[in-house]
N, C-alpha and C positions, 0 to 999 in steps of 0.2 A: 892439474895434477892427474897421470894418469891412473886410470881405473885399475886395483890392483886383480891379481886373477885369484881363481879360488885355492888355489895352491900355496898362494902367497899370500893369502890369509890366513889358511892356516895353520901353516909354520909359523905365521907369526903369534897367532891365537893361541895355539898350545906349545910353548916353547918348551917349558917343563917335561913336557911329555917328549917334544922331541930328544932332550938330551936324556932322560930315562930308558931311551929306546936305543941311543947307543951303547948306553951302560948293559941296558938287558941282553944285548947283542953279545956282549961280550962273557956271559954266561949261560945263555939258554940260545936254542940252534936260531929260533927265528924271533928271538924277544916278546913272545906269550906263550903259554900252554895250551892255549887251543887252536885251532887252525879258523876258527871263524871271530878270532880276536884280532886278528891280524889285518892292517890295513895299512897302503902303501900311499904317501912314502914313510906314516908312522901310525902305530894306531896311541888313543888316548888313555891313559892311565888313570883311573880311577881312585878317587881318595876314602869317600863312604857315600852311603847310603839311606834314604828314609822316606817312607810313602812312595808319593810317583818320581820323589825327585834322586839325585844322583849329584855328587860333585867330585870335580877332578882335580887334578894338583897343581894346577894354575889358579885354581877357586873360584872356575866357571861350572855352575849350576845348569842342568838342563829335567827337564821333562823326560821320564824313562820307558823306554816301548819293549824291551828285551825282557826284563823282568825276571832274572834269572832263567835263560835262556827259554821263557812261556811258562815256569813255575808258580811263580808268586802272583797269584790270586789276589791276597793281601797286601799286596805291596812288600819295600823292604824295610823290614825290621817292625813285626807288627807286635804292639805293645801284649798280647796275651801268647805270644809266640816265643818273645824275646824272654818275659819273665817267669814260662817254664824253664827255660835254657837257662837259665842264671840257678835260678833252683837249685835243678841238676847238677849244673856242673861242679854245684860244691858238696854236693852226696858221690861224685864219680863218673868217670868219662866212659868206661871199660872194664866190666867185673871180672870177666875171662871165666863168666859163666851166665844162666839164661836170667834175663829181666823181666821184674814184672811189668812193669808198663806195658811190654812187646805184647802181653796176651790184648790188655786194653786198645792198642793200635790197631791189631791185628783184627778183634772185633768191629770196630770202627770201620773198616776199610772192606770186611764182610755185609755189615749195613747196607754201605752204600755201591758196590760193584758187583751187579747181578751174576759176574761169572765167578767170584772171588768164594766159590762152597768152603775152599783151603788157600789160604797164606803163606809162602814163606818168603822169609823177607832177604835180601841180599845188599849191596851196596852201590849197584847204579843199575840207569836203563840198559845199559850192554848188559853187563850181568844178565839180568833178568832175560835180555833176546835168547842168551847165549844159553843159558840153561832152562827156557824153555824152547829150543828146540832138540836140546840133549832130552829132554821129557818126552818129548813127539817123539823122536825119533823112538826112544826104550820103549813108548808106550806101544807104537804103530808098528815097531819093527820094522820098518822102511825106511831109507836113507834121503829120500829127495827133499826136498823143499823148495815152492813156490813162493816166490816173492814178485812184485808189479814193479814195471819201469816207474822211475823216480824215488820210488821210494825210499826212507833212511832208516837205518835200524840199527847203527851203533857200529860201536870198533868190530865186532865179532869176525873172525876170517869169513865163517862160511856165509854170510850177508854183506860180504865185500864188492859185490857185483850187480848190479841194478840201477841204483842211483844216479849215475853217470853216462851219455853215452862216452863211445859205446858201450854196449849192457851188459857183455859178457865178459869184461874186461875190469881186472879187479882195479879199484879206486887206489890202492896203494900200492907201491914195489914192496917186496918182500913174502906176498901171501901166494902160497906154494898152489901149484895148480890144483891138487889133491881134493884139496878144502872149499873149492870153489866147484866140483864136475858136478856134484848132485843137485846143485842147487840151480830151478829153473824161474828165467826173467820173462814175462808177460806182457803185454800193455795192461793200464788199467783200464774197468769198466767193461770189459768185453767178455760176455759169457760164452761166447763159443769160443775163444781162445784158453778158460779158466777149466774147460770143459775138456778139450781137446789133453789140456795137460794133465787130466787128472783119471782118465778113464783109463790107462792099462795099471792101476791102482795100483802103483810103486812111491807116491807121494804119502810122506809122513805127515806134511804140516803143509797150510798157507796161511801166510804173514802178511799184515797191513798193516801200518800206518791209520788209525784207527780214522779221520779226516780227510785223509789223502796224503799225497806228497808235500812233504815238508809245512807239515801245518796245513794242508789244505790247499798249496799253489797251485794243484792240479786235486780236485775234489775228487768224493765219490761220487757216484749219481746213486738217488737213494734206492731203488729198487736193486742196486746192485748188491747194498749188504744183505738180502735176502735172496737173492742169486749163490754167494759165497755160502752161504748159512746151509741153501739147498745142497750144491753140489758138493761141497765138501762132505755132508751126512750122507750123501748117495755113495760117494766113493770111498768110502772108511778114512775118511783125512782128517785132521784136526784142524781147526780154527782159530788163528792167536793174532790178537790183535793189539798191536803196538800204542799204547796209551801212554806213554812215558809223557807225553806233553797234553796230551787231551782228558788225560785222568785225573774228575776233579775240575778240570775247565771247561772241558765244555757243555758239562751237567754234574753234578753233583758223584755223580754213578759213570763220569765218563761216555764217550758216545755212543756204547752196547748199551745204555739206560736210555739215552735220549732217543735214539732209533729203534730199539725194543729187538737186538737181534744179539742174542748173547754166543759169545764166541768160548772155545772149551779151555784158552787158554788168555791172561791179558798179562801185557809187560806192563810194568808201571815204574817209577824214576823218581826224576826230581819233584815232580806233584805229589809225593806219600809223603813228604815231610815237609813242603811250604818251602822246596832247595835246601834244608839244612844239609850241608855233604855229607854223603856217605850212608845214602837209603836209595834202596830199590825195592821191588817185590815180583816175586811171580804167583799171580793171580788163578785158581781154577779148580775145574773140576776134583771132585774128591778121589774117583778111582785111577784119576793119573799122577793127582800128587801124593797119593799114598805109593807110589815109585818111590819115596824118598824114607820111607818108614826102615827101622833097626829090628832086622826078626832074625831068623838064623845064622850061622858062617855061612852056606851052601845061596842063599839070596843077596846077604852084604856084599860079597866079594863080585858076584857073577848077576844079578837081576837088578840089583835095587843102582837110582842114579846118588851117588855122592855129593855133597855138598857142603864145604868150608867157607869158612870168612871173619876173621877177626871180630870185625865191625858190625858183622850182621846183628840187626835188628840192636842195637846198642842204644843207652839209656837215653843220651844227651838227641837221638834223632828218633827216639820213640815220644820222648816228652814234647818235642815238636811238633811230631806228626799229631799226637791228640789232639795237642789246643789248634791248630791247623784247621785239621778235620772235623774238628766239632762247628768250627764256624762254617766251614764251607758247607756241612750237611744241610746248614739251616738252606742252602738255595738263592738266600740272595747275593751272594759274591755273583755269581752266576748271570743272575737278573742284571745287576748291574753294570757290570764287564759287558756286559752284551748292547745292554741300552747305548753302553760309550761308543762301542764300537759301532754299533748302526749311524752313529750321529758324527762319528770319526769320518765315516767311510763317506757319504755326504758331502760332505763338508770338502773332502779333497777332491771327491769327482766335481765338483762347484769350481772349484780352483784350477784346473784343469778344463774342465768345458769352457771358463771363461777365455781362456790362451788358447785354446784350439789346439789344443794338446790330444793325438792320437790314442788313445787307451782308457785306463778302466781300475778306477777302485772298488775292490770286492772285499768282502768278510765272511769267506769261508763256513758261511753257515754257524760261527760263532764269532766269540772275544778276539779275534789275531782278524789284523784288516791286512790286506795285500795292495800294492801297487804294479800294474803292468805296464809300461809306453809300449804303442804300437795297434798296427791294423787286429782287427779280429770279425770274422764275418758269422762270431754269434751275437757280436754286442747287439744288435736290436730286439730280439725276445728273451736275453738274458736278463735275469732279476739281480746279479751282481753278489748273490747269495753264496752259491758252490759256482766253480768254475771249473768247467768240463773240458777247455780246450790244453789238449795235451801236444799242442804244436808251436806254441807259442815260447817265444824267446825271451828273457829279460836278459837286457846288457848289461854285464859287468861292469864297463867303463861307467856305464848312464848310472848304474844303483852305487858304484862306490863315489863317481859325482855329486848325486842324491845325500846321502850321507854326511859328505865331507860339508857340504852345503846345509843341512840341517843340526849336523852338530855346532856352525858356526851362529847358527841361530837360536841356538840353547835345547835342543832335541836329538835324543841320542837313541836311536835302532842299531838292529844289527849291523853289521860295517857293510854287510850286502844293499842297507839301505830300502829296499821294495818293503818291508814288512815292520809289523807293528803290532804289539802283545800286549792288548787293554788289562788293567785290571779293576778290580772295585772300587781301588781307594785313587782314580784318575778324577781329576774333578773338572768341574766347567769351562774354569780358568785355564786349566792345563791343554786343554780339548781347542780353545783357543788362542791360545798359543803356538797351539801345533799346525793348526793351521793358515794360521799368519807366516809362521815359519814355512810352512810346504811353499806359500806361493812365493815368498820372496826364494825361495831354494828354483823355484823354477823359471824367476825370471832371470835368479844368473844361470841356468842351465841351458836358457834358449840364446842367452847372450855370448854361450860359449860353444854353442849350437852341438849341443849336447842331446837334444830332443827333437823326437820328428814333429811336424805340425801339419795340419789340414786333415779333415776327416775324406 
């Protein structure tokens, strides 16, 4: 019989999803709502959810490394999480006026985020890029903004450019040159380049990815957050740093707690409510976000920044965010998430050194492990902790292979495949499973000569 391919697996494997994807096709432009749900020639449909595990609507079960896109800490559907939410929901979804919970959240999240003097809360991490750089900008009265290659920071136009090469060049059609001239792209790590752009002090703000790129694909080096810390005070710039995914994961306080280098503004997202939709916040200093303060006609209309939103700060994702946060304060999510992930990370560089497999697993200095294939001439006094190498390629074809090969295995990452979002509630079994899974993903990957081999 011959060997079937991994394509023809898994068409065969998720058939339900296959034909869900032509149904979706035929109502939404590319059959999911997000652009990193999409996977070719289908991606898999989700039925629910619970702890580390996930099942899909063929009623194949797998191990979950996504975790609301690196939210859930706690896993999904955690029992003191869930049973604020039911609570709630039957006192009210939306008062269409201010909650008390919000002040109790609000505290909570001042506790624990050393830059967070003042709160307000919005409805995602764009949000929150987006009006805190409208804050920079009213506070500093300067229009620029520095952002680092690779970095992501949400739908916002004026952060539509970096991420990608090339860097100047917005990531989507449609965003008008306008909104993109002020905003300047960088390498990261490089103090003379952050320097260079900040000394004829026309820059409002510089914006990071609080880890690095993309969860840390491309780290910080640590003396750099005190580089940033420095020169932005010297040049009258403000300092905001993107925690939408690190806030809460990768300390308690986010990485301005774990690294001790507090920035004057932090985005926060889907970690202020454990993923329940529809929370954000923007985190910071007390004399910039009282920019938002109701004083005169002569300041509302012409000084002060605006801020609307339905949803903001609403019951059903403040009673979340508590019980959430109250766990997460204690530190051991934290602990834990971390211990997996060192013992993740391991575990697949073992499976890989055994094939002679070119590359490297790392964990980013926290909970989210990385995979690279390929040469790199720092693997020998790299600790596999932060990864500094900003030249390095992952293949698209190799990570959505990867993927398609580990979902057939019962292990579902992001459709990119390279990455994996530990949380507390991963347990032993899980940890070995996934690793059984990686290597069997890798011997049909060498079979389909998918991967390089020899060091």
């Amino acid at each position: 019989m011959p060997i079937l391919s991994t394509l023809q697996r898994y068409e065969t494997k998720f058939a339900k999803s296959k034909a869900l994807f032509e149904r979706a096709r035929k109502v939404m432009p590319r059959g999911v709502s997000h652009d990193q749900w999409f996977a070719d020639p289908f991606p898999i449909y989700m039925s629910r959810a619970k702890g580390s595990h996930l099942w899909d609507v063929d009623g194949n079960e797998y191990v979950d490394y996504y975790g609301g896109h690196g939210g859930k800490m706690l896993g999904h559907a955690p029992g003191a999480v869930v049973a604020a939410v039911q609570d709630q929901i039957e006192k009210g979804t939306q008062y269409g006026a201010v909650c008390d919970l919000a002040v109790e959240w609000a505290e909570l999240i001042q506790q624990l985020v050393p830059s967070a003097e003042l709160i307000e809360f919005m409805n995602s991490g764009t949000e929150a890029i987006m009006y805190g750089i409208r804050l920079a900008r009213a506070y500093t009265r300067r229009d620029k903004v520095v952002r680092f290659q690779f970095h992501f920071a949400g739908a916002y136009d004026a952060v539509s450019v970096g991420n990608k090469k090339p860097f100047d060049v917005p990531v989507s059609a449609g965003i008008l040159p306008s909104t993109v001239k002020d905003t300047v792209v960088i390498p990261m790590n490089s103090e003379e380049a952050l320097e260079n752009a900040l000394k004829n002090r026309d820059v409002g703000v510089v914006i990071a990815e609080a880890a690095g790129s993309s969860s840390g694909v491309v780290g910080i080096k640590p003396s750099f957050y005190e580089s940033m810390r420095k020169l932005t005070t010297q040049y009258g710039t403000l300092l905001f740093f993107d925690e939408v995914v690190t806030g809460f994961r990768y300390s308690p306080g986010g990485v301005q707690a774990a690294v001790g280098v507090t920035p004057d503004l932090t985005a926060l997202g889907k970690g202020v409510s454990g993923v329940m939709p529809g929370a954000g916040a923007i985190a910071g200093r007390k004399d910039i976000m009282d920019l938002l303060l109701l004083k005169d006609e002569e300041w509302n209309r012409f000084k002060r920044v605006s801020h609307s939103g339905t949803f903001n700060a609403n019951p059903i994702c403040a009673a979340a965010g508590i019980a959430y946060l109250k766990i997460i304060a204690t530190g051991e999510p934290t602990r834990v998430a971390n211990q997996k992930a060192r013992q993740l990370r391991d575990a697949l560089q073992r499976q890989m050194d055994e094939r002679r497999i070119a590359g490297c697993a790392y964990d980013s200095g926290f909970s989210v492990v990385h995979v690279y294939f390929g040469h790199c001439n720092r693997m020998g006094p790299c600790d596999r902790a932060v990864c500094l190498n900003a030249d390095k390629t992952r293949d698209p074809a190799a990570g959505q292979a990867l993927f398609m090969n580990l979902a057939l295995n019962g292990v579902k990452t992001p459709t990119r495949g390279y990455d994996a979002f530990l949380s507390a509630v991963h347990t032993e079994d899980d940890v070995k499973k996934t690793v059984a899974a990686f290597g069997r993903s890798l011997d049909a990957l060498l079979e389909e000569k998918k991967l390089p081999q020899g060091n």
